[in-house]
PLY file of the C-alpha trace (Angstrom):
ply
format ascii 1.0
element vertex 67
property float x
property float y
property float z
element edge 66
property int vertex1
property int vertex2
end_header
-13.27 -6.88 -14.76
-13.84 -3.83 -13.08
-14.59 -1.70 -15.68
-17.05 -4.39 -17.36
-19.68 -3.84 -14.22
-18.71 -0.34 -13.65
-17.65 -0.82 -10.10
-15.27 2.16 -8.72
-12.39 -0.11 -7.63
-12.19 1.51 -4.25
-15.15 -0.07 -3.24
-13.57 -3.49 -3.78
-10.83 -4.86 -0.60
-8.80 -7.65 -1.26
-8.48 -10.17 1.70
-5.66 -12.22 1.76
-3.97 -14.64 4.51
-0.64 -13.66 5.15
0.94 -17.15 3.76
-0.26 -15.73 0.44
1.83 -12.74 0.82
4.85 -14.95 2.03
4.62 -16.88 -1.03
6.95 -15.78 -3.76
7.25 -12.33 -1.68
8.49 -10.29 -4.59
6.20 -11.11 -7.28
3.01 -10.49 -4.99
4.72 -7.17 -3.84
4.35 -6.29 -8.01
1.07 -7.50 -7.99
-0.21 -5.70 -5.09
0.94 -2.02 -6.25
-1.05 -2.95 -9.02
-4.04 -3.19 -7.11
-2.96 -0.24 -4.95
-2.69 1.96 -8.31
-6.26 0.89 -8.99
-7.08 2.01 -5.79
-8.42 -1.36 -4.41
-7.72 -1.80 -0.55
-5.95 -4.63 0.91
-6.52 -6.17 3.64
-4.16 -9.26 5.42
-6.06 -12.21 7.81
-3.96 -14.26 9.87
-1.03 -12.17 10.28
1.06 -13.22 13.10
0.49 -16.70 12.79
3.09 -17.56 10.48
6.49 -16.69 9.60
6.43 -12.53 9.30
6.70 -10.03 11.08
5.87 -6.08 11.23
8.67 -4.88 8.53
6.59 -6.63 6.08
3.80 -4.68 6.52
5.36 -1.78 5.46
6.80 -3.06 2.14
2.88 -4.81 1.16
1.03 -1.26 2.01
-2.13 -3.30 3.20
-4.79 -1.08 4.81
-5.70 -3.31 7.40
-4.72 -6.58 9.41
-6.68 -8.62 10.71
-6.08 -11.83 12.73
0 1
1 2
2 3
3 4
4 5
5 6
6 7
7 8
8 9
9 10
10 11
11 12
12 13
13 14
14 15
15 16
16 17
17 18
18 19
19 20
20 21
21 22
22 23
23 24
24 25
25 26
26 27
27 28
28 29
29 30
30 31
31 32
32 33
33 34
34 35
35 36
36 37
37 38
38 39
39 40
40 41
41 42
42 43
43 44
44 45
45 46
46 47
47 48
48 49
49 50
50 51
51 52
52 53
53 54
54 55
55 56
56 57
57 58
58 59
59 60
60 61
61 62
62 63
63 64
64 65
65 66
């Protein structure tokens, strides 16, 4: 998709709510390094309202929270 409208991927950021992440933790953790080796920058909404806490953080490698 990207490469079909010539957008540099690290102009794209990917929001998602931190339920998202939560969901099926190891498969989105795959899909996100993905995106990370593309160079497209995460970002998490919501954090803190739900179930995780700050060691997740560091295994997702989002760029920024938001809440």
């Amino acid at each position: 998709m990207i490469n079909n409208h010539n957008l540099p991927a690290n102009t794209l950021e990917l929001e998602l709510t931190e339920g998202v992440l939560m969901q099926e933790a190891d498969s989105t953790l795959t899909k996100l390094k993905e995106l990370k080796a593309m160079s497209i920058e995460l970002s998490i909404d919501d954090f803190g309202t739900g179930y995780s806490n700050l060691s997740y953080l560091n295994r997702f490698s989002v760029d920024k929270i938001k809440n």
